[in-house]
Backbone as a chain_set.jsonl record, in Angstrom:
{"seq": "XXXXXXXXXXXXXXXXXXXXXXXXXXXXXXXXXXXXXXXXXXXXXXXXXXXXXXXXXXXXXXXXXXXXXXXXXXXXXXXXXXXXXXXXXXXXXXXXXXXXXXXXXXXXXXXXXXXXXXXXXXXXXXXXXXXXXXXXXXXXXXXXXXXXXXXXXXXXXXXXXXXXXXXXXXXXXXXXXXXXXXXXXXXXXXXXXXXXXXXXXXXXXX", "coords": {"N": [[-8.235, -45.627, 12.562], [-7.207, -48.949, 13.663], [-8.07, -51.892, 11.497], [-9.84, -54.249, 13.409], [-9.039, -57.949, 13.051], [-9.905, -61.146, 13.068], [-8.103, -63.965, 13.328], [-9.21, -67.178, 12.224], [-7.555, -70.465, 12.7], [-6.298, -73.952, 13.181], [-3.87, -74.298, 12.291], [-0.879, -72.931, 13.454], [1.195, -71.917, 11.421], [-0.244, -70.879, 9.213], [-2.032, -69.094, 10.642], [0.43, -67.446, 11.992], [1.395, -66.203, 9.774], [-0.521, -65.248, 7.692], [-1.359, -63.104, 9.954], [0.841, -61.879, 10.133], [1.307, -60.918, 7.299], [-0.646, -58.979, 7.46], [-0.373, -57.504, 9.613], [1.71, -55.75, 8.704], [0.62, -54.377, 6.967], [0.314, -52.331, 8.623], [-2.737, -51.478, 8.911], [-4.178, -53.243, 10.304], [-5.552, -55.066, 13.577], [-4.382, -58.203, 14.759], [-6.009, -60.767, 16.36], [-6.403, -64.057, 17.315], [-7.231, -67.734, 16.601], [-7.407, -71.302, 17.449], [-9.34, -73.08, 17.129], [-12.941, -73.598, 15.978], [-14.65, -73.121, 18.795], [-13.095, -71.663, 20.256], [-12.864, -69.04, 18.096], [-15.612, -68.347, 18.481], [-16.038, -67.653, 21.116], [-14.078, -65.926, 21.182], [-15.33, -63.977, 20.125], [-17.564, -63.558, 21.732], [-16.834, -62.476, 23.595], [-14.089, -60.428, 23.086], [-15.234, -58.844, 20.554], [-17.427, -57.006, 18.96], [-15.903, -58.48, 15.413], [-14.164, -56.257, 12.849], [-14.125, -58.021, 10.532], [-14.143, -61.646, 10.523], [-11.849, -64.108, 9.756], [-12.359, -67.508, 8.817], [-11.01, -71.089, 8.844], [-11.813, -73.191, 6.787], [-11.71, -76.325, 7.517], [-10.93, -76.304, 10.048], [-11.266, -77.562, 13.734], [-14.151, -78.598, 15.003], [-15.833, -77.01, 13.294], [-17.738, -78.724, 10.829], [-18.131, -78.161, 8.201], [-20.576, -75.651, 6.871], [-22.151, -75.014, 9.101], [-20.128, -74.156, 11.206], [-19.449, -71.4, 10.273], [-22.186, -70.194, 9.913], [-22.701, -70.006, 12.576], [-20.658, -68.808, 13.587], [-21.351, -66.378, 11.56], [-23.724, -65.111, 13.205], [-22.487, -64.684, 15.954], [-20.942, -62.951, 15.539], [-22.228, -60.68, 14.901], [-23.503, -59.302, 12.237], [-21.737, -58.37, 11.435], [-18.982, -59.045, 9.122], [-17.505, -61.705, 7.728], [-15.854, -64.433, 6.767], [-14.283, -67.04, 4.695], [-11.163, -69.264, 4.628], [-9.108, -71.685, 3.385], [-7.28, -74.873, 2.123], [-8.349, -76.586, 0.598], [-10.986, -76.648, -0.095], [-13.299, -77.078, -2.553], [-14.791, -75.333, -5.265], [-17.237, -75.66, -5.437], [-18.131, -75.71, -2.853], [-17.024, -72.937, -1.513], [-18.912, -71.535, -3.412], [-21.499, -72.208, -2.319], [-21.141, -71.253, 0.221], [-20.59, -68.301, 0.249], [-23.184, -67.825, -0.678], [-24.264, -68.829, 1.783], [-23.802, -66.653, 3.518], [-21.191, -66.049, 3.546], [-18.582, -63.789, 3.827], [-16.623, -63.894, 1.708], [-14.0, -65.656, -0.023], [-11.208, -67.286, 0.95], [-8.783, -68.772, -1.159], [-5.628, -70.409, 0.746], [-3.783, -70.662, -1.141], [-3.58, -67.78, -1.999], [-1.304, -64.812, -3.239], [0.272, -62.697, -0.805], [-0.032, -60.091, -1.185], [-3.055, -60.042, -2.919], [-3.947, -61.36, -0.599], [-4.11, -59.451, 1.404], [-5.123, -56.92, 0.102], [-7.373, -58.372, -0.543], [-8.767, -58.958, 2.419], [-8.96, -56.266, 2.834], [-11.151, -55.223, 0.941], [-13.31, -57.159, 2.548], [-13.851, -56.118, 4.936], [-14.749, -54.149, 4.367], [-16.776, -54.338, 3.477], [-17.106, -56.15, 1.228], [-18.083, -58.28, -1.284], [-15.827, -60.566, -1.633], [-14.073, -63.172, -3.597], [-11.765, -64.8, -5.482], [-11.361, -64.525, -8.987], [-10.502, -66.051, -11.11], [-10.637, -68.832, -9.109], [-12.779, -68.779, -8.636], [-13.892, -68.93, -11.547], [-13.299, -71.934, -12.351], [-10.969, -71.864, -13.266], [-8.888, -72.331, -12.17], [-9.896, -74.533, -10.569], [-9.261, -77.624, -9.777], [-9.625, -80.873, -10.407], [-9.517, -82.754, -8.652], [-8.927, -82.33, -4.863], [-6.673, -79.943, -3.163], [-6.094, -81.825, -1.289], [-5.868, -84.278, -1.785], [-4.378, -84.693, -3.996], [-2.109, -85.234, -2.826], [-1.717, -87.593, -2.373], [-1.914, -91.273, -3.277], [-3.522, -93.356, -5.445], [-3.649, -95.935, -4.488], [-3.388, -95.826, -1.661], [-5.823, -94.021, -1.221], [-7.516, -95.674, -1.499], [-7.064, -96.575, 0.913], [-6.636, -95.4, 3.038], [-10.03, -94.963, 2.961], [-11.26, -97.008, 3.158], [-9.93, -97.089, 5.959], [-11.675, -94.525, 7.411], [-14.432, -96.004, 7.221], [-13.992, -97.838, 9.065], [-12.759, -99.946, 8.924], [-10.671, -102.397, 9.952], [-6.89, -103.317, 9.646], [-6.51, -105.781, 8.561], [-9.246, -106.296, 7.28], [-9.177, -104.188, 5.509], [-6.809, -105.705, 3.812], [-8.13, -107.695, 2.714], [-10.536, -106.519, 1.254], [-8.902, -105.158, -1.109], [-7.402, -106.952, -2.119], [-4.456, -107.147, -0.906], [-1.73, -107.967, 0.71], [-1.551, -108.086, 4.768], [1.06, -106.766, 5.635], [1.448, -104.916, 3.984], [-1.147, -103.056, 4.221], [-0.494, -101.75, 6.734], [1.641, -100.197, 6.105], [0.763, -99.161, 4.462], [-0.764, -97.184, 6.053], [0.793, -96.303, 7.752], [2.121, -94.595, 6.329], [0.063, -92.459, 5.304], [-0.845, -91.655, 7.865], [1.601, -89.801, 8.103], [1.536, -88.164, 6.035], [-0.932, -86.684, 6.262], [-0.524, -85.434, 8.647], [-1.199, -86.99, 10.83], [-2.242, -88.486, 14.866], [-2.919, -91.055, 14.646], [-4.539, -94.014, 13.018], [-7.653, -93.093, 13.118], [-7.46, -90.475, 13.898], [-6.469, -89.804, 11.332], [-8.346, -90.917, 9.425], [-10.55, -88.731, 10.756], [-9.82, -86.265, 9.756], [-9.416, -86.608, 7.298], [-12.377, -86.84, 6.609], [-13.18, -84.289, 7.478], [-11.823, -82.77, 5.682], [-13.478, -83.151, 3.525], [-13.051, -85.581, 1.92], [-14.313, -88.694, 0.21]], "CA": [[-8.507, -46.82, 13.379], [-6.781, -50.282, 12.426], [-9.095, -52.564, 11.369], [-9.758, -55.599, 14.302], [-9.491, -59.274, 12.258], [-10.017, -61.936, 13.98], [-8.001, -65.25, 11.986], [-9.242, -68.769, 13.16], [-6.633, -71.466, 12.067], [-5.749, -74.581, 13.615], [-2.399, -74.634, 11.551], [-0.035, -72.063, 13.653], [1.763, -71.289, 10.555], [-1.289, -70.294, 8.687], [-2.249, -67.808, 11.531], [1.039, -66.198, 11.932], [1.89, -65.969, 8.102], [-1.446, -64.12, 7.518], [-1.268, -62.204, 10.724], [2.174, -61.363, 9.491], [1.434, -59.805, 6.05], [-1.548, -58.087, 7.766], [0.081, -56.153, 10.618], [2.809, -55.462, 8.1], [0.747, -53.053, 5.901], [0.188, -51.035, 9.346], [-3.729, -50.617, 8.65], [-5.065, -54.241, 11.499], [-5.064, -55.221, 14.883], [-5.133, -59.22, 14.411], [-6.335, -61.625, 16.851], [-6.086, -65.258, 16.647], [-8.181, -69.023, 17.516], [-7.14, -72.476, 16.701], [-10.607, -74.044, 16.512], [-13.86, -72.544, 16.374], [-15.398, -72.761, 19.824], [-12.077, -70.599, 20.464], [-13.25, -68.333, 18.023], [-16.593, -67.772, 19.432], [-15.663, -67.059, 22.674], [-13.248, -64.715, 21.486], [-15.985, -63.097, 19.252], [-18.46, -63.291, 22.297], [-15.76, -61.673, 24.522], [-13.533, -59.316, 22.143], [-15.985, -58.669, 19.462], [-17.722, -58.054, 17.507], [-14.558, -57.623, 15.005], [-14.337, -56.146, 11.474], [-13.554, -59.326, 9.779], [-13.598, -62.804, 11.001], [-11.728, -65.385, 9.092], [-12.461, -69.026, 9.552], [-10.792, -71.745, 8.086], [-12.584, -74.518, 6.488], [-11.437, -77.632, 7.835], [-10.197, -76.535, 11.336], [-11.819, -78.263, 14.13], [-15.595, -77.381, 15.734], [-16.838, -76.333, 11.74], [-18.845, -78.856, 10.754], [-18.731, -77.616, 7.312], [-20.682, -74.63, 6.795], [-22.44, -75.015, 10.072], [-19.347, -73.15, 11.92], [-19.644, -69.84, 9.426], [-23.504, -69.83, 10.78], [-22.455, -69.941, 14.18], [-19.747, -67.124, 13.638], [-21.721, -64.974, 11.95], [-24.612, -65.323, 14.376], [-21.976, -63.996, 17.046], [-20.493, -61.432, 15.196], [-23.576, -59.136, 14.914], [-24.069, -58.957, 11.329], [-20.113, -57.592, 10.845], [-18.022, -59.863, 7.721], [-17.312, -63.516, 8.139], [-14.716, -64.652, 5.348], [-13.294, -68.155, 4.988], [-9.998, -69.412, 4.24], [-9.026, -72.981, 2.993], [-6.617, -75.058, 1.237], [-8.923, -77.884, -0.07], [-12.285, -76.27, -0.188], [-13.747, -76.787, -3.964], [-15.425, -73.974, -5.878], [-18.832, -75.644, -4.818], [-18.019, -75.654, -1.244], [-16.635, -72.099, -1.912], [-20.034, -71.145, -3.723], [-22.296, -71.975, -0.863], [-20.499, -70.538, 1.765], [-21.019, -67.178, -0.474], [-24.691, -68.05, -0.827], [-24.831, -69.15, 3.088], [-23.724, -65.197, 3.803], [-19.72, -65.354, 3.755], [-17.974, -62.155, 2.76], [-15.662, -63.957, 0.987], [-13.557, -67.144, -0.008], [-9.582, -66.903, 0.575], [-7.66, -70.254, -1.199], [-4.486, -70.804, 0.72], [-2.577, -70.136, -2.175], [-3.375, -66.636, -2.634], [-0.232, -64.156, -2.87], [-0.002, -61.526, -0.003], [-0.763, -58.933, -1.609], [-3.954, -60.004, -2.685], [-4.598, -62.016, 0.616], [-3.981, -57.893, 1.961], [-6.612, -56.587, -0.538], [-9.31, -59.361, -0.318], [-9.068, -58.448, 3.654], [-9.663, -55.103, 3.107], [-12.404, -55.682, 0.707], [-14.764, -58.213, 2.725], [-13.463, -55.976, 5.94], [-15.401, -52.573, 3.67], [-19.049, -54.869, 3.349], [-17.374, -56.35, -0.434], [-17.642, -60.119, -1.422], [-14.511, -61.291, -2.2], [-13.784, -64.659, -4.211], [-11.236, -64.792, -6.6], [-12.261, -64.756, -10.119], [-9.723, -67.529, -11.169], [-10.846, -69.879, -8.363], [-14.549, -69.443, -8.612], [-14.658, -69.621, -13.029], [-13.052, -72.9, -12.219], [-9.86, -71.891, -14.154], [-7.656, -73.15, -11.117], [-10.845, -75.381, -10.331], [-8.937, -79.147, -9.819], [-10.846, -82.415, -10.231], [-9.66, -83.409, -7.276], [-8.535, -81.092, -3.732], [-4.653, -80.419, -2.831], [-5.722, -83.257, -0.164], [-5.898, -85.761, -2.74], [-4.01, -84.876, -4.729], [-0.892, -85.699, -2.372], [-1.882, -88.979, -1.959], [-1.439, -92.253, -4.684], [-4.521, -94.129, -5.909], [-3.657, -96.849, -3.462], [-3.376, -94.744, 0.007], [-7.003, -92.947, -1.315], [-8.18, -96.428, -1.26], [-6.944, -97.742, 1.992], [-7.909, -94.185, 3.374], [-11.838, -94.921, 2.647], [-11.13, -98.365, 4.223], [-10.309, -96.085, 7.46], [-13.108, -93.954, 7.275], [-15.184, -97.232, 7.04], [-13.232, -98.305, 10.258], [-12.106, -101.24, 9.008], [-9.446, -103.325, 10.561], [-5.951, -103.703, 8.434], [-6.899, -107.002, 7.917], [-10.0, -106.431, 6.385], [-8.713, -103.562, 4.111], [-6.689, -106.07, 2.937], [-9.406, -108.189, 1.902], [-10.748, -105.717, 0.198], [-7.951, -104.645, -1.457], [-6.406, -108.421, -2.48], [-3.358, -107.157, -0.637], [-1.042, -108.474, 2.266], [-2.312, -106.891, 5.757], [1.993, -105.604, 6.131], [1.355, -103.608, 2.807], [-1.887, -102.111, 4.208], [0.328, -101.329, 7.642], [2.684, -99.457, 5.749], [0.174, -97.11, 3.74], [-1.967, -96.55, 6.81], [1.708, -95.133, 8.225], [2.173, -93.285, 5.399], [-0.98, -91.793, 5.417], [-0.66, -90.304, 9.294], [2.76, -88.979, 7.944], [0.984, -87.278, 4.794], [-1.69, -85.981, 7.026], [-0.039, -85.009, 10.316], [-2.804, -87.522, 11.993], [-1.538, -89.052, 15.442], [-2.987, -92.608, 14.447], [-5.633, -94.132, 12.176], [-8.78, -93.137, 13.314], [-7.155, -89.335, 13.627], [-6.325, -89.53, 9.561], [-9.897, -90.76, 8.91], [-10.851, -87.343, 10.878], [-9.148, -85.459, 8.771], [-10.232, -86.711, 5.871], [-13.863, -86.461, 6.632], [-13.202, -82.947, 7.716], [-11.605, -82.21, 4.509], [-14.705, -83.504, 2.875], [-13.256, -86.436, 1.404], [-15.156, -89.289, 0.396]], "C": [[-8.118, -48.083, 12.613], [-8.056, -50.926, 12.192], [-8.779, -53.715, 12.308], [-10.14, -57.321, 13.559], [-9.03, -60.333, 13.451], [-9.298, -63.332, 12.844], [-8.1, -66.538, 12.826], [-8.832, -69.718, 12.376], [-5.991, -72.868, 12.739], [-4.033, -75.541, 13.38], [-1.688, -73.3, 12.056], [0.521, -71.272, 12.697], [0.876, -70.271, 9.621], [-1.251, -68.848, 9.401], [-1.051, -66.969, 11.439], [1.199, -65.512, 10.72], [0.839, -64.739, 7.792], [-1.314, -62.546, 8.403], [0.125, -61.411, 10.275], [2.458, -59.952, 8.32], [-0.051, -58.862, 6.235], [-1.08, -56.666, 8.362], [1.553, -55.753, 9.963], [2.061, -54.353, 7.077], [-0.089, -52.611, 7.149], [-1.557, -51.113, 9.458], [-4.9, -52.257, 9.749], [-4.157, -54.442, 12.244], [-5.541, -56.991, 14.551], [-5.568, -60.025, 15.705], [-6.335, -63.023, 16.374], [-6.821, -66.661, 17.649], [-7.584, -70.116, 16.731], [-8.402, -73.581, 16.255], [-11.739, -72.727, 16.764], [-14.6, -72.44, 17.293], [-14.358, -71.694, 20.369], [-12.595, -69.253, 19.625], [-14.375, -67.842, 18.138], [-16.299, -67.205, 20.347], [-15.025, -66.006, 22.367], [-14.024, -63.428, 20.984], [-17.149, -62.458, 20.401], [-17.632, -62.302, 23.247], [-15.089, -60.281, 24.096], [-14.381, -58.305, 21.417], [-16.758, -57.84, 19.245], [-16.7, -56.988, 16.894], [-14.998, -57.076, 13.394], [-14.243, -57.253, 10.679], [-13.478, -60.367, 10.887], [-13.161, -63.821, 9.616], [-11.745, -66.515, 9.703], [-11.755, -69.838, 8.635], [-11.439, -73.285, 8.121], [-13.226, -75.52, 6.995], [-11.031, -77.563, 9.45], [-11.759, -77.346, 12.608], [-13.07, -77.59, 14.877], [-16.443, -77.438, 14.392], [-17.635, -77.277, 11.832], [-19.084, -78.561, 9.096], [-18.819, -75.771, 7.758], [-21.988, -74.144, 7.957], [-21.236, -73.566, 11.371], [-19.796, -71.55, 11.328], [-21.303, -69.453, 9.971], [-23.455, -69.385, 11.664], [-21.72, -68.049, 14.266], [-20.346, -65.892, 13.243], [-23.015, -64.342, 12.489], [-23.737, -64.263, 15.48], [-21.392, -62.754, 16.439], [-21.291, -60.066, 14.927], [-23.599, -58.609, 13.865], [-22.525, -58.375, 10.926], [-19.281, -59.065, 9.755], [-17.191, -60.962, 8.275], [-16.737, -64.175, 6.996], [-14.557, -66.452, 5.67], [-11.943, -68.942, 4.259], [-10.074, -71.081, 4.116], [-7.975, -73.255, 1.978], [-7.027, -76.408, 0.669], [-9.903, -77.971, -0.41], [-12.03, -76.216, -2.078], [-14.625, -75.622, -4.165], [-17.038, -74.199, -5.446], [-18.956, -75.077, -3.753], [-17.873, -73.984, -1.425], [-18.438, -71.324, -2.54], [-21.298, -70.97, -2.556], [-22.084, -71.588, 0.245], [-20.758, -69.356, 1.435], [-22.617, -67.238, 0.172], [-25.018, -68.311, 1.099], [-24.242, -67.633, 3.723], [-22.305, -65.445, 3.572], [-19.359, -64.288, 3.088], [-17.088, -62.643, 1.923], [-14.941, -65.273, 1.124], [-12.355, -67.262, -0.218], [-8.921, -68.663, 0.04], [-6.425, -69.631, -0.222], [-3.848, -70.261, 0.131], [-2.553, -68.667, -2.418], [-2.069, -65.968, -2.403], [-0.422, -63.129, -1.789], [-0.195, -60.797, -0.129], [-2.165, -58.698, -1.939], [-4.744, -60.955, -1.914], [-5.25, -60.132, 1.378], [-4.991, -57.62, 1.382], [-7.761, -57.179, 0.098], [-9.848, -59.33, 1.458], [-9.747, -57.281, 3.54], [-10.897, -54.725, 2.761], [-13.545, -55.781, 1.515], [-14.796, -56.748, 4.335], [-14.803, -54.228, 5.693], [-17.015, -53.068, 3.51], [-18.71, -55.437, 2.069], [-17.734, -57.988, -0.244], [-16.458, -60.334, -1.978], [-14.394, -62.71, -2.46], [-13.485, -64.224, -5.252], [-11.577, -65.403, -8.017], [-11.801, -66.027, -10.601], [-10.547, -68.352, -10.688], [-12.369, -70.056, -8.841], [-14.618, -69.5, -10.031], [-14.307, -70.835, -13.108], [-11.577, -72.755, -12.967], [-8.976, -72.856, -13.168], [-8.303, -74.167, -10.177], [-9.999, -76.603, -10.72], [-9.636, -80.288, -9.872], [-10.541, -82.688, -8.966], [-8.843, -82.18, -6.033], [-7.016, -81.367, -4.375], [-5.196, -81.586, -1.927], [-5.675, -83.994, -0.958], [-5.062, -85.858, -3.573], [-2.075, -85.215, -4.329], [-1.221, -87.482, -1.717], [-2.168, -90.234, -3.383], [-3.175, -92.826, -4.389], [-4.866, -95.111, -4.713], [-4.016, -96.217, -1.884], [-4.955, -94.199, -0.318], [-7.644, -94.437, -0.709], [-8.338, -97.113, 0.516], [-7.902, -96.601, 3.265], [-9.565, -94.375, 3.668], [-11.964, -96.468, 3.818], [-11.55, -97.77, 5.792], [-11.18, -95.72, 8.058], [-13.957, -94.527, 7.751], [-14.977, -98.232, 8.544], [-13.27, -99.786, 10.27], [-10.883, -101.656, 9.694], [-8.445, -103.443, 9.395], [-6.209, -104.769, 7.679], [-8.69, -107.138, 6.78], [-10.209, -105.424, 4.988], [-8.103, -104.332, 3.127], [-7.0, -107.09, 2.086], [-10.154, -107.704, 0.833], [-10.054, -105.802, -1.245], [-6.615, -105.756, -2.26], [-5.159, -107.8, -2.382], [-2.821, -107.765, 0.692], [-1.632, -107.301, 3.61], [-0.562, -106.14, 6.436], [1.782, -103.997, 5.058], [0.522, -102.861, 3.269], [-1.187, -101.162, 5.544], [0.864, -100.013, 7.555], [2.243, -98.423, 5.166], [-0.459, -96.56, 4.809], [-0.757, -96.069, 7.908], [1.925, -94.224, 7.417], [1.451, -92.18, 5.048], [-1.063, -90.331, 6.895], [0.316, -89.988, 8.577], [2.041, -87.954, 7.384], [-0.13, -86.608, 5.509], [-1.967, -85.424, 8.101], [-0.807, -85.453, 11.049], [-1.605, -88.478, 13.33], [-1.761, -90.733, 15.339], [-4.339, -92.711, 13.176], [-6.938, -93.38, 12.089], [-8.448, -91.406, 13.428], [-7.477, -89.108, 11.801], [-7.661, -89.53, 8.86], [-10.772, -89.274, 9.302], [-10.475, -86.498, 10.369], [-9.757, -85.338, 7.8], [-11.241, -86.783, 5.607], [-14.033, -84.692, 6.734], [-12.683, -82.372, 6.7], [-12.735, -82.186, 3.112], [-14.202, -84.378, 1.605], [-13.676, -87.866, 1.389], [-14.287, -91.198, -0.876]], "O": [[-8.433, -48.366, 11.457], [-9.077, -50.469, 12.704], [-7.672, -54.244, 12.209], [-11.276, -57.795, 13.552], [-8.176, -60.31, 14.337], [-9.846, -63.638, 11.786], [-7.392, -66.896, 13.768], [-9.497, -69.992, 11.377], [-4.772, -72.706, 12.787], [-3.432, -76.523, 13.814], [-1.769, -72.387, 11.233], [0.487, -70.051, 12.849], [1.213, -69.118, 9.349], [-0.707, -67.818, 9.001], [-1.182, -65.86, 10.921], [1.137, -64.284, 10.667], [1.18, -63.563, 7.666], [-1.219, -61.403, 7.956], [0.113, -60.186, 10.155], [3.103, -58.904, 8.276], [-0.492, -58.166, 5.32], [-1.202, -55.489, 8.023], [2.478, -55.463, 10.721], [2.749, -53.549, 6.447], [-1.283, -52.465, 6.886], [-1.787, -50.586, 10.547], [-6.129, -52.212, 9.812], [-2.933, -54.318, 12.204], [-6.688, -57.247, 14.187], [-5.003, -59.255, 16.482], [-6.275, -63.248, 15.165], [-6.943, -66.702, 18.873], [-7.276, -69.974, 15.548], [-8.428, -74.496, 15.432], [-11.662, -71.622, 17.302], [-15.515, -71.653, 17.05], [-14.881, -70.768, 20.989], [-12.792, -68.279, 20.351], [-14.364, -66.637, 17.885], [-16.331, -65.974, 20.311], [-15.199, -65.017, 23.078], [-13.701, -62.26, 21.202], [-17.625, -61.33, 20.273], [-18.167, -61.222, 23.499], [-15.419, -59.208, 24.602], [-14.274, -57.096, 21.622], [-17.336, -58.476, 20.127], [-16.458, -55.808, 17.15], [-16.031, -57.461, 12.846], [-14.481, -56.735, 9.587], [-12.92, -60.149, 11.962], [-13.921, -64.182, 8.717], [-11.312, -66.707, 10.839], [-11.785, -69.407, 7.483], [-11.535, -74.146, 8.996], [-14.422, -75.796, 7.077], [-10.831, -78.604, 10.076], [-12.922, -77.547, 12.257], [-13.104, -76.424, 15.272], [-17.6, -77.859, 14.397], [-18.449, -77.166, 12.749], [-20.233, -78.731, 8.689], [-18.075, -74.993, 8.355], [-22.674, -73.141, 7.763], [-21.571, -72.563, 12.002], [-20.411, -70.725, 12.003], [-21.486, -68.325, 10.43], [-24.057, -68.334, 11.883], [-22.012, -66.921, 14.664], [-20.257, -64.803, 13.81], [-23.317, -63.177, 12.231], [-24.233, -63.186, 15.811], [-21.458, -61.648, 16.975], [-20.989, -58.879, 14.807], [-23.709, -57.384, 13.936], [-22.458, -57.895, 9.795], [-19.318, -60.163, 10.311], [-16.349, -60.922, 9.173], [-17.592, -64.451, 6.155], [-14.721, -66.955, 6.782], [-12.069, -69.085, 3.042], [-10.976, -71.706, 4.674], [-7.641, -72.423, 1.134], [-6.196, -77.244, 0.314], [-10.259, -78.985, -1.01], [-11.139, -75.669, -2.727], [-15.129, -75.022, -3.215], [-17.857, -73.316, -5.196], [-19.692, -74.114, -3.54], [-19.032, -73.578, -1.51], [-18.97, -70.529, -1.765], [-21.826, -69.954, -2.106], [-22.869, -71.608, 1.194], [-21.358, -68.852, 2.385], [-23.031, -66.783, 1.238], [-26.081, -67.891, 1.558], [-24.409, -67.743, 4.937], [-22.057, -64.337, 3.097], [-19.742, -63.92, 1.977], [-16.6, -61.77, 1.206], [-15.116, -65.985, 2.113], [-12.013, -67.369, -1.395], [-8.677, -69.553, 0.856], [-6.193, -68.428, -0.35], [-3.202, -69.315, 0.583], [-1.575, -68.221, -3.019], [-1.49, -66.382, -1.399], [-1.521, -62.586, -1.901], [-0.737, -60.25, 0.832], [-2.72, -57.66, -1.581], [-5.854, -61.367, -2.249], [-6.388, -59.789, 1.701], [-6.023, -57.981, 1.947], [-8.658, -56.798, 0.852], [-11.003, -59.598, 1.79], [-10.884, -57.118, 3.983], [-11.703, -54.16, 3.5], [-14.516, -55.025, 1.481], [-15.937, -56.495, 4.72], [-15.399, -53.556, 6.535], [-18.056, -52.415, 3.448], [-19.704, -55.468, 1.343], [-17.635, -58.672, 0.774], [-16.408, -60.126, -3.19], [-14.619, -63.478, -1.525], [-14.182, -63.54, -6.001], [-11.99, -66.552, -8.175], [-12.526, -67.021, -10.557], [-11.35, -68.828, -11.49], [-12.96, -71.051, -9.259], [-15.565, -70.247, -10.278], [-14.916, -71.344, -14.048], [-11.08, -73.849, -13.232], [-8.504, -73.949, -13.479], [-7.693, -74.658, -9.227], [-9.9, -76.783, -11.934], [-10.414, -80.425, -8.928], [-11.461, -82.861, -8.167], [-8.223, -81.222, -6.496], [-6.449, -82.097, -5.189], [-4.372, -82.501, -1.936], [-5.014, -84.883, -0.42], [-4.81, -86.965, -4.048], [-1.137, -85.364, -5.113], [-0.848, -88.144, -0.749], [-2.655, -89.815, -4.433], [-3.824, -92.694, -3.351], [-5.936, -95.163, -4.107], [-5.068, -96.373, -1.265], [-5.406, -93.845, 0.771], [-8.203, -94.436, 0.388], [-9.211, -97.767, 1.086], [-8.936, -96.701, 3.925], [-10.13, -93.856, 4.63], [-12.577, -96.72, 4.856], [-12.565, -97.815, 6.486], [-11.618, -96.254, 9.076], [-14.531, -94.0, 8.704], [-15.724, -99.134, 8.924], [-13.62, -100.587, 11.137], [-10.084, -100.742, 9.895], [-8.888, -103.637, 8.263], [-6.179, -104.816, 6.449], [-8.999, -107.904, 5.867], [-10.886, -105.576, 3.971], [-8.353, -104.165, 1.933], [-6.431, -107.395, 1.038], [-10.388, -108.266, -0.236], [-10.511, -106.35, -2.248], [-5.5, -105.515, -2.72], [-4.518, -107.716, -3.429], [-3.571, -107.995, 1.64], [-1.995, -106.132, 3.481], [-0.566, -105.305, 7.34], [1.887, -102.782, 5.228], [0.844, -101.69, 3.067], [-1.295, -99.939, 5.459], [0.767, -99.057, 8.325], [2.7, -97.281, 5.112], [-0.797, -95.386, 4.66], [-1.159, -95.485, 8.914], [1.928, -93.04, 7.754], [1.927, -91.139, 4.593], [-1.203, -89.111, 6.983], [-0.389, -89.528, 7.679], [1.846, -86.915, 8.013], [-0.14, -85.472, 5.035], [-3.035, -85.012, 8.555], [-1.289, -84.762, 11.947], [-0.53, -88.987, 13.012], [-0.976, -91.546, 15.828], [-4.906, -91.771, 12.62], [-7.314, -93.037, 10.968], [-9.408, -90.821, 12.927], [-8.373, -88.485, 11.231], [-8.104, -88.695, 8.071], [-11.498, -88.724, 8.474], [-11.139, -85.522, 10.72], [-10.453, -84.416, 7.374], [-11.496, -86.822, 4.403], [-14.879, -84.024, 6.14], [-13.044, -81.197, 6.63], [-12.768, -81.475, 2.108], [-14.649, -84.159, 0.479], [-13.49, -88.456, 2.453], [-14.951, -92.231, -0.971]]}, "num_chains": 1, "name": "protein.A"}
């Protein structure tokens, strides 16, 4: 019997990529949600599956509010989560709040493949690397694609300031703040300001 994973991703590429090097070693059936009231429903409907992955930051979570929810509906069956900005804390309490397990992003496919089969058998999975802090960053990948300046104007956002009063803040011109608070939606695929600030709250930066 394959194993039934359920992957909830609001990044297309994510989902297929995984789903990809899953139903490529033959042994799951995957399913797929872009936010998580999608994967409820599919869990209340489909379900309950061997594996659910959630990812992090997609929309609905909440944090570690969503992973409650999910594995509430899944009936006590393995609730994983995936991320590419989640810190080793965040990562720690999601453990501690029941997850089966804590996939970075970055892992290689082979042991993305494993650490499925793992959490999918009743294991915990979290890579040893990630959680002794070896590959532990001071700051996320979200931050760390973004300049000193842009973090700042960023928080401005957040703050839902006006350009003009970022650049009060900021003793800069209000075209300069213009120009990072386009650069910013670019760097964060947001469709306008007040998108990017959602983002970046949902990434859990501050």
């Amino acid at each position: 019997m394959p194993l039934r994973i359920l992957i909830a991703d609001d990044h297309d590429l994510v989902r297929e990529t995984i789903a990809m090097f899953l139903d490529a070693d033959g042994n799951a059936e995957t399913h797929s949600a872009k936010d998580l009231p999608e994967a409820i429903d599919k869990i209340e409907t489909a379900g309950p599956f061997d594996l659910v992955l959630l990812d992090f930051t997609m929309p609905g979570m909440k944090g570690l509010e969503g992973l409650e929810k999910a594995l509430a509906a899944n009936g006590g069956q393995p609730v994983g989560l995936i991320s590419g900005t989640a810190t080793r804390l965040i990562a720690e309490q999601a453990l501690e709040a029941g997850a089966a397990g804590f996939l970075p992003k970055t892992l290689p496919a082979k042991s993305l493949v494993n650490a499925v089969r793992f959490m999918a058998a009743g294991e915990i999975y979290a890579p040893v690397s990630f959680m002794s802090g070896k590959d532990d960053p001071e700051e996320t990948d979200f931050e760390r694609d973004l300049s000193e300046r842009e973090k700042q104007v960023l928080r401005g956002l957040m703050a839902a300031k006006s350009n003009k009063e970022i650049a009060r803040d900021l003793d800069l011109q209000e075209v300069t703040i213009k120009l990072h608070v386009k650069t910013l939606c670019r760097k964060l695929d947001a469709k306008n300001r007040t998108d990017a600030a959602m983002i970046a709250r949902d990434a859990g930066f501050v």
